[in-house]
N, C-alpha and C positions, 0 to 999 in steps of 0.2 A: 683411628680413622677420624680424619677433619667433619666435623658438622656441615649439612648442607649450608644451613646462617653462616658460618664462617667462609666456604668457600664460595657464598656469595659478594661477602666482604669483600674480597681478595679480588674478587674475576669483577666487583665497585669500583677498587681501586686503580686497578690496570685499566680500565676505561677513561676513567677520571684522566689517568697520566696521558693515555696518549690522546685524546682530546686536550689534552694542555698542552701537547708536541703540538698539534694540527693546529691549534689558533695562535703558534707564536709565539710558547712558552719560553724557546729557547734564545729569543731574540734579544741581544746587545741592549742590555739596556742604558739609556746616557742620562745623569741626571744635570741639567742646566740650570744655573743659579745666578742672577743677576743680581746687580746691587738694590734696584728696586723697578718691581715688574712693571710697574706703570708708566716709567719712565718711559719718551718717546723714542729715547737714542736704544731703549734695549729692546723694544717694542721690533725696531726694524732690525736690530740682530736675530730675532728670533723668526724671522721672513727668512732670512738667508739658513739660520738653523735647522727650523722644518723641511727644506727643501733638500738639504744634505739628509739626514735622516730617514727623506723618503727615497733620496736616490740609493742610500746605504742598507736600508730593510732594515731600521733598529728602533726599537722607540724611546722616543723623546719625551723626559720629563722638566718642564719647564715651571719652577715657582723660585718665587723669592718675596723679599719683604713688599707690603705697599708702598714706606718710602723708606729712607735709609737707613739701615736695622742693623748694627752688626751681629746682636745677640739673636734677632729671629735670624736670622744667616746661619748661626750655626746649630740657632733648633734647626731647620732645613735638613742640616749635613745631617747631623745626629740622627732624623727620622730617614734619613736615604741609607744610613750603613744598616737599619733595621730591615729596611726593606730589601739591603743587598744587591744595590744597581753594582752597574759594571765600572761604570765611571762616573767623575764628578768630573765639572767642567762651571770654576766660578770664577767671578768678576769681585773681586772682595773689597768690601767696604773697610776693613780695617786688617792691615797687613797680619799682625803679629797674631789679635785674636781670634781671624778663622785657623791657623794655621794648626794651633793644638785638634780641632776638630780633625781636620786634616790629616795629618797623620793616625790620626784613633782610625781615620778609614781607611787609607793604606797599611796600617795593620792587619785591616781586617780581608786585605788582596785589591782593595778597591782601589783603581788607577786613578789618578788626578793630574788635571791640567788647569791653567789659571788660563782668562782671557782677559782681555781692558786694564784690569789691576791686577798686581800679583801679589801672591803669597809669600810667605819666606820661601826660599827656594827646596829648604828639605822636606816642602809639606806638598810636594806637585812634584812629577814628571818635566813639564815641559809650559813652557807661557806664548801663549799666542798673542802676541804684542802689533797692533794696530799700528805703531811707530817704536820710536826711539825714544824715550822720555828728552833726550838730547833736542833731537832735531823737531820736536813740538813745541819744548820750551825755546828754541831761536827761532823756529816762525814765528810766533804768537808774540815774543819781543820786538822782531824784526817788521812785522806789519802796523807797529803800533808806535815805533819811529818812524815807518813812513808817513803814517797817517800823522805825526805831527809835527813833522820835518825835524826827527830828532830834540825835541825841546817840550816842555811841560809837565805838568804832572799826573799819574796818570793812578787809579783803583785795579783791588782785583779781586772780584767774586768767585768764590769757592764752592764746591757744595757743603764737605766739611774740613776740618782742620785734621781730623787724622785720616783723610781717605790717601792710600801710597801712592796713588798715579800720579794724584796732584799733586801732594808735597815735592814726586820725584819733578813735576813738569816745573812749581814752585822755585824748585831751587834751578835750574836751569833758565827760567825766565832772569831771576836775579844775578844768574852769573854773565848772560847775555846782555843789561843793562850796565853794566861796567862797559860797553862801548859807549853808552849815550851818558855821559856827566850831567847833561843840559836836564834828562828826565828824571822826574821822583816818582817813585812808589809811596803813596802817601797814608794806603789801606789797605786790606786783606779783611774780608767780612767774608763768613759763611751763609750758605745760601738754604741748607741741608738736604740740599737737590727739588727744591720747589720752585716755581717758578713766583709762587706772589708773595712768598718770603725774598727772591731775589728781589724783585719789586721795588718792598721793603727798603731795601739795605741800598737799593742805588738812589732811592729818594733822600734816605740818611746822609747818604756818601757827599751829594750831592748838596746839599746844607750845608755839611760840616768841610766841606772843601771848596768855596766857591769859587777857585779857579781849577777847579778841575776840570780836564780837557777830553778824556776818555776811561772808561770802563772796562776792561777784558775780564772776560765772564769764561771761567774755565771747566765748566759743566753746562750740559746743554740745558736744562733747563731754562739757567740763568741768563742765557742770552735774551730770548724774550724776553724775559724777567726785566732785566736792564734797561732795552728797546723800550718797554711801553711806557718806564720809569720818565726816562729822558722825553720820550712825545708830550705826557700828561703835563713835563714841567717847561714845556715850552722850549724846549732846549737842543731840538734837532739842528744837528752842524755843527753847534756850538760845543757839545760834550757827544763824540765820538762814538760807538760802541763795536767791538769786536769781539770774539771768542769762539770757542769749541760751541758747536751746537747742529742741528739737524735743517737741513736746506729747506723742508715741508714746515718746519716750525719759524723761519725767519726770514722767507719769501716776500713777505709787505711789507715789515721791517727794512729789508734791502731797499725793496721797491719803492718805498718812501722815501728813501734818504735819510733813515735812523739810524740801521746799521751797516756800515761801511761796509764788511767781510765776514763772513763766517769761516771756521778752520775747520777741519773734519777727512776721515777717512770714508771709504763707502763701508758703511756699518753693519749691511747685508753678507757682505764678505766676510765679516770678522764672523759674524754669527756662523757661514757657512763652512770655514777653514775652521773654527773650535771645534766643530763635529767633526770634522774627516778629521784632524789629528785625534780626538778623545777616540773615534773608533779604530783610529789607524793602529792607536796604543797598546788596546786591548786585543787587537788581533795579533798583536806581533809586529807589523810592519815598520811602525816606529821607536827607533830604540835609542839609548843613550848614546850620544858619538855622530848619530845621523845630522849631515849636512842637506841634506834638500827632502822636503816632501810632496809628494803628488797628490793635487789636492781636488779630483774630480774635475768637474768644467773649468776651474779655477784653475788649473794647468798646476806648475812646480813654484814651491818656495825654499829661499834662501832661510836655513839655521843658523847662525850665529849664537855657540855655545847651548844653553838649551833654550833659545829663544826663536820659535818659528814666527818670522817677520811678515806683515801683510805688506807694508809697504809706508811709503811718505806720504805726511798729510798735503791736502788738497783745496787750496782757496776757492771756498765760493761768495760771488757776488754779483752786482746785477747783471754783468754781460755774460754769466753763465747757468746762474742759477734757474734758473728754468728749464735746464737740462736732463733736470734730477727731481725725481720724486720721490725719494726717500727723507 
């Protein structure tokens, strides 16, 4: 015969559990990992994130480094397989070395999907790619011929030198300047996703090139970064500036007449499409082979291979930018 103590243990326990059914125990958990949380650009993916999240009942774990970390990235992963989420859902700062973490978590059942930047492909499920590394690197080229009627020389601010997205956007910007002979690339400086390090490096640029005619800054930060670089040195018109960056961060800039364009997808949607595919994963719905998914209020998107496409990037500048608040 069981002791009264012990069968109070017991009839402890079972309380315990299903008060941890009632508050939600059972719920999908996602963990979300951005290349660094502070950043403005992932700041508004994580608006369209929680919003999915709430429409889907699962909860949202949102951390990543303060600026760009590949190694706290995969402390992150490492402490999310301990905790046993359902899914990872990262933005990788360095292709090759999340991806061993990566896999240790799909080991361990844990689904993954990459968003912004990818992974190696056998360390993820499926990439939710904001564009084409293709068709970013020939806008960002292509706006930056027009802006100098195809002739001059021209910089390119990075955040860093091993991040994939950009090496991939890198090499597509360079394969797109073989239309324009008349342009040089004269620099590639990292930025390391700060904005008064880009600063920095367009004042540098800016010195040691003085016919340098524009700046394309291919992480948002940098764009401001660039912008105030060029006002401080007197140089508005005169040295260009263009790049990926957030419409809410380069508003005055425009509006000035410092920065010509900004390139960009709506970054809210990226956020809110990595959730419905990370939950879509783990529930089943989305599987290998699949050509479109349904993505909540967001309606259907095209696959292409394992690539869930958000869409073409999106010029903004003065005659529109005030459209958008993100």
């Amino acid at each position: 015969m069981k002791s009264p103590s012990f069968r109070l243990a017991v009839l402890g326990l079972a309380l315990f559990a299903s008060v941890g059914s009632a508050l939600g125990a059972d719920k999908i958990m996602v963990g979300m990992l951005p290349k660094s949380k502070g950043n403005g650009y992932f700041i508004a993916c994580k608006v369209g994130s929680d919003k999915a999240a709430k429409e889907l009942g699962v909860e949202l774990l949102f951390d990543g480094p303060t600026d760009s970390n590949a190694a706290k990235q995969n402390e992150i992963v490492e402490n999310w397989i301990t905790l046993g989420v359902d899914v990872i859902a990262v933005a990788a700062e360095n292709k090759e070395g999340i991806s061993t973490a990566l896999r240790k978590a799909q080991r361990q059942g844990i689904k993954i999907v990459t968003y912004d930047a990818d992974a190696m492909p056998d360390a993820r499920s499926f990439f939710v790619n904001q564009a084409t590394p293709e068709g970013i690197g020939h806008q960002l080229m292509d706006e930056a011929a027009r802006l100098l009627n195809s002739e001059g020389e021209f910089a390119i601010i990075t955040a860093t030198m091993t991040a994939g997205n950009q090496r991939d956007w890198m090499k597509h910007i360079e394969e797109r300047l073989k239309r324009y002979p008349k342009m040089k690339l004269v620099a590639v400086r990292p930025s390391d996703d700060l904005k008064d390090k880009a600063q920095s490096e367009a004042t540098a640029l800016m010195s040691a090139n003085p016919n340098l005619k524009l700046i394309m800054s291919i992480c948002s930060p940098a764009v401001p970064g660039a912008a105030e670089a060029v006002k401080q040195a007197g140089k508005t018109g005169k040295v260009k500036v263009i790049g990926l960056g957030l419409p809410s961060e380069n508003r005055r800039y425009v509006h000035e007449g410092v920065t010509d364009s900004v390139i960009l997808w709506k970054t809210e949607d990226l956020g809110y499409l990595t959730v419905q595919a990370a939950v879509a994963l783990v529930r089943g719905e989305l599987k290998p082979g699949a050509k479109s998914l349904k993505a909540g209020s967001l309606g259907t998107f095209e696959i292409v291979g394992d690539n869930i496409i958000l869409g073409t990037p999106f010029v903004f500048n003065k005659g529109n930018i005030d459209q958008f608040n993100f």
